[in-house]
N, C-alpha and C positions, 0 to 999 in steps of 0.2 A: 364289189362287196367289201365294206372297210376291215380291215386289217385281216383278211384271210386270201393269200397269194402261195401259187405253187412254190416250192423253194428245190427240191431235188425230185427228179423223174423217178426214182428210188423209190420215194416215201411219199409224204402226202403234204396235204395242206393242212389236216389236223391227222396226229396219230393218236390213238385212244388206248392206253393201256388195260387192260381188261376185257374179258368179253364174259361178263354176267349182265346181267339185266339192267345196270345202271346205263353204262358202259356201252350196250349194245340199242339201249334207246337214244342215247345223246346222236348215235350215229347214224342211226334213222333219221332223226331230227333234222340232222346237219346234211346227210345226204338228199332227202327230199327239200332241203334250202336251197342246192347245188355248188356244196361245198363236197371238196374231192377230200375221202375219209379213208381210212386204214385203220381196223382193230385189228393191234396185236394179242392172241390168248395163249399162256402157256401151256394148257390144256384144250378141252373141248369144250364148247359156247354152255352155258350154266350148268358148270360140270360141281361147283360149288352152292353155297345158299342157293341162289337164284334158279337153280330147278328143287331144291329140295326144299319147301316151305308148305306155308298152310294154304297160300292162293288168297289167301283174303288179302281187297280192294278197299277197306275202310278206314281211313286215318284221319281221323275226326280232330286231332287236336296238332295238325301239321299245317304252316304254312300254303303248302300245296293241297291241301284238300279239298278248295274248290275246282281244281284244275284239274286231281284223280278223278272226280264225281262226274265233271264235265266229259271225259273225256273215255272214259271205260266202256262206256255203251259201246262207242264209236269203234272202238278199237279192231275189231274183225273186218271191218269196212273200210277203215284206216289202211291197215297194214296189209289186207289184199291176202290177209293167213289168219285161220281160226286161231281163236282163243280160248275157246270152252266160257266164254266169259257170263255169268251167272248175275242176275240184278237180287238187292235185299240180301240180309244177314240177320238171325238171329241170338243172340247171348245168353247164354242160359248162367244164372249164377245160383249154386248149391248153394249157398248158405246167403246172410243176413248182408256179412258182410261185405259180399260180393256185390251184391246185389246195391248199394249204397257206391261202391267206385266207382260203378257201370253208371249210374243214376248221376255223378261225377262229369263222365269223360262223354256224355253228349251234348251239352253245353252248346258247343262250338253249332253241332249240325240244328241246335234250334235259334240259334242267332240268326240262320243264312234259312229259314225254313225248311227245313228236310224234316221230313215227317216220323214218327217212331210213335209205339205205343208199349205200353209194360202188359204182359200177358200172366192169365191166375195160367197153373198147374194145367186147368182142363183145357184151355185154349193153347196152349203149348202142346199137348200133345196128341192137339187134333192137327197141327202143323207139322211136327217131331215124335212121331208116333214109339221112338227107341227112350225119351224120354220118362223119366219116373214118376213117381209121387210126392218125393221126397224133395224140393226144388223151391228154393225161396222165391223164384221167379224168375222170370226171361224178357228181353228188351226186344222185340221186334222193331229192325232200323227197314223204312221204306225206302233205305237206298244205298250205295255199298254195294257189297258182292263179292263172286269171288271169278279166280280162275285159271285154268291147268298151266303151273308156273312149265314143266317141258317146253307144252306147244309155243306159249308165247315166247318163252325165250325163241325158239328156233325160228318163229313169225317176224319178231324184233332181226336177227340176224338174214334172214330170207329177202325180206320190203326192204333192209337197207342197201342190199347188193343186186333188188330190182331198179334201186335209184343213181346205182354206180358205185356205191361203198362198197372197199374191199375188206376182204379176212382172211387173217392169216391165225391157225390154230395150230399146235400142239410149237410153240416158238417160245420159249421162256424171252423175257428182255434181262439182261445183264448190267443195265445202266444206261448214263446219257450225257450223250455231245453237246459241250455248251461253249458257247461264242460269244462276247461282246453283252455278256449277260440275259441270255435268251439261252435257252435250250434248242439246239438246232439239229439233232439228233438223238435215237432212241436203240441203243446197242443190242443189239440180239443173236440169240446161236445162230442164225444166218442172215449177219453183219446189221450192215447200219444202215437206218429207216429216216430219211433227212423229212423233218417237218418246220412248218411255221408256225406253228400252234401244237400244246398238247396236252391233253386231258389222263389223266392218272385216276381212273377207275378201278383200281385192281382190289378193291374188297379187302380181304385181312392183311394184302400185303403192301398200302396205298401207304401205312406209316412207316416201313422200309424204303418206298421208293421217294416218299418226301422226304424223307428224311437225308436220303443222297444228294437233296437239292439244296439243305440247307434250313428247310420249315417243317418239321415232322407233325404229322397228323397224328394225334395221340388217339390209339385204339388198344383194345384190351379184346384180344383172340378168345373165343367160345367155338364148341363145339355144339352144332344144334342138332338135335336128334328126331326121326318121325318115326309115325308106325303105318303099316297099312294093314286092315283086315281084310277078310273073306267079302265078296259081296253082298251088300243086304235088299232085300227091295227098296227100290228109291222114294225115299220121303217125299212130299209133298215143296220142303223147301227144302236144299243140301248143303246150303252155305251156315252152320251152324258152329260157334263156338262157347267158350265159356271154362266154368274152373280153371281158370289159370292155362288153358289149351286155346291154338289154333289149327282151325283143318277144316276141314269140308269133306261132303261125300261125292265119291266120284263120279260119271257119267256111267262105269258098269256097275255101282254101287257100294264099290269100297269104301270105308270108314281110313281117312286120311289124315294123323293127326300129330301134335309135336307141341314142343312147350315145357318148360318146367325149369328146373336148376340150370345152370348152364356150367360146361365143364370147362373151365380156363384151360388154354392150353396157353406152349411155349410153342412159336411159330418158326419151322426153319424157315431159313435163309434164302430158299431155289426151291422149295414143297411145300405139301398142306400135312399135316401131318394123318398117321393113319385113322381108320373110322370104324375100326369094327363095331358091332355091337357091345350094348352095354347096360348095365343096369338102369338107366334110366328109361328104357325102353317098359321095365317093370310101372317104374313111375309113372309112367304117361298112361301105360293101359289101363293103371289102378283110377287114376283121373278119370279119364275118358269112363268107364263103367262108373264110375259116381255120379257124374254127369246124363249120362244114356246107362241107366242099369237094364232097359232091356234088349241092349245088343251082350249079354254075360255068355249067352253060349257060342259068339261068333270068336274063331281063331284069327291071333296075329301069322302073317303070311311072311312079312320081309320089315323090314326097318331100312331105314338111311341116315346118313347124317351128312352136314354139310359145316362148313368153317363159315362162320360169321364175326363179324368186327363189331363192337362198340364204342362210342365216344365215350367221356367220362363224363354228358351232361347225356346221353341218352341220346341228344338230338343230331342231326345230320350235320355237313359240309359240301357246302358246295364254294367254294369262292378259289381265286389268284394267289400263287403262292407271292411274298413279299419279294423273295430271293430272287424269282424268274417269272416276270409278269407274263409271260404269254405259256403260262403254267397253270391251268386249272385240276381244284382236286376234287374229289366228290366221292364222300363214303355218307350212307343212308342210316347207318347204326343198326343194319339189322332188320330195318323193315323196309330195305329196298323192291320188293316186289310190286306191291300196289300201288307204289308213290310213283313207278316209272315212266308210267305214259307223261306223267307231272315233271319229275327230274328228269326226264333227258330235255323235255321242252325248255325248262331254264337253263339248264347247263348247252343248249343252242340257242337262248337268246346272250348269256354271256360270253361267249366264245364270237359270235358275229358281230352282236349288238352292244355289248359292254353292260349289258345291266338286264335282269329278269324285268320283261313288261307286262308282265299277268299278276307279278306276288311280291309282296315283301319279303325275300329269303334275308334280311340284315341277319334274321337272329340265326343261319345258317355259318356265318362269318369264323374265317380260322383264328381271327387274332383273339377271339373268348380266351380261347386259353393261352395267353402269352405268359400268364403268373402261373402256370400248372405247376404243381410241387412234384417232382421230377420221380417220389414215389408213388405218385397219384395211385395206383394199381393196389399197390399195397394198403396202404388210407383206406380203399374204399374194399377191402378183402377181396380183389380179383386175380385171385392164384390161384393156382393149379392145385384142384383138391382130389384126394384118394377118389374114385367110386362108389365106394361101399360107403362113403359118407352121404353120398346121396340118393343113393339103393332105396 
């Protein structure tokens, strides 16, 4: 196999820093290639974003789109571990104006035929019976879906270590051994991880660790917030979004859901920072009942939140650092869940192959922002704002 050879009994052939859902697919990928893999996680496997999101599989305006669509079905049979994985999604958009960005952003899925139809009031809530009256209208997509970020992440890490991938969890990495301009180790509380290859998935903290290398990934830290309620009878369809929310209902019929302002945070150094609850939690539920006003008597049970990362064009990364070519980086901006059966597959044709053979990821590329204005964060107002301003 070109350019992937053991280099220390140690370590691996690639070491993957990360273990959320990018991260823990690439290694899937590359272990069922039979390429010898090590995720290092500081924590425990999608102990961040990647267990705490809405589970929606729909990314109609990503490069990888047709590769998520292709390949979701499969995934239970794939990976040899359930997914809860759910086919169709519906949008419901409160207002005019919603309903017109939605009308927008499927474009893509009628280029490549994927079917959708726009739904009045009454046909929505012969589908989404928690639905109102008051509803400018809803997109039913014939394809999409969703599904239980948990189980998949633990599926993702279970199938890769059925394929010979190992993990190692609760390991902070400290930094990295470099040689003859190659990264030839990966520094960790217990010592050093010799690789040939290595992959920098670590989600909010991938612009720390590139940045030690010399090409820092410019991301801008958010705290993402969900809610879950009481269970309700299960709709007809459960993969349902819209108002400015995503989430689904769950398999015992919780209402699962998240979305809205996002709270900049400052990211230490070796942590995520804390997550208690917060008034955005107020936000979401007010949504969600605008949305579904007749789930109003069902109680919220628990919230969560997880650390997610942003680019400063929205879009992802996946490419070779310049500094240390046998360095690849890969942050999803946030919607690395459904894109992942997708990115880990590129990010194992790049690592083996030298090039994605399914998609054009160019416009994935780090060098976008080589002219980044160095206050990029501030320019585009992503700072750390009080709560109660978004209360």
């Amino acid at each position: 196999m070109s350019g992937v050879t053991m280099s220390e009994i140690s370590g691996a052939s690639v070491v993957i820093v990360g273990g959320g859902v990018t991260g823990l697919s690439a290694g899937w990928w590359l272990a069922q290639s039979g390429v010898d893999v090590l995720v290092i996680e500081k924590g425990i496997v999608g102990w961040e974003a990647s267990g705490r999101n809405g589970g929606g599989c729909t990314h109609m305006q990503s490069p990888l789109f047709l590769e998520e669509q292709r390949l979701w079905p499969m995934m239970d049979e794939l990976l040899g571990y359930p997914t809860e994985f759910m086919p169709h999604r519906i949008r419901i958009a409160a207002t005019e104006e919603q309903l017109v960005l939605y009308s927008r952003g499927i474009a893509t899925s009628r280029q490549h035929g994927y079917r959708y139809e726009l739904l009045d009031g009454k046909q929505l809530r012969e589908l989404v019976p928690l639905a109102g009256e008051d509803i400018a209208g809803a997109y039913y997509y014939h394809f999409g879906g969703h599904a239980n970020p948990h189980r998949t992440v633990q599926a993702y890490a279970w199938a890769m270590q059925d394929h010979g991938g190992r993990l190692f969890q609760n390991c902070a990495v400290t930094g990295f051994r470099t040689e003859g301009g190659r990264v030839t180790g990966v520094k960790t509380e217990r010592g050093v991880f010799g690789c040939d290859q290595l992959l920098i998935a670590a989600g909010p903290h991938t612009g720390r660790f590139s940045a030690m290398l010399g090409q820092e990934v410019p991301v801008a830290i958010a705290r993402a917030e969900m809610i879950v309620t009481e269970p309700l009878p299960l709709m007809a369809h459960t993969g349902v979004d819209g108002n400015g929310l995503y989430g689904r209902q769950t398999l015992r019929g919780n209402l699962a859901y998240g979305g809205g302002p996002h709270e900049w945070l400052e990211l230490p150094d070796a942590d995520a920072p804390a997550k208690p609850s917060t008034p955005l939690m107020n936000h979401i539920g007010r949504r969600l009942l605008e949305m579904m006003p007749r789930a109003a008597q069902v109680r919220i049970i628990r919230s969560w939140a997880g650390i997610i990362e942003n680019t400063p064009d929205g879009r992802p990364v996946i490419d070779r650092l310049s500094t240390f070519p046998n360095v690849v980086v890969a942050t999803m901006s946030s919607v690395g869940f459904g894109l992942s059966p997708a990115s880990g597959h590129a990010i194992r044709d790049l690592i083996v192959d030298g090039a994605c053979g399914f998609a054009d990821i160019s416009s994935f590329r780090l060098g976008r922002f080589d002219k980044l204005e160095p206050d990029w964060r501030e320019l585009q107002g992503w700072n750390a704002l009080a709560m109660e301003e978004i209360a």
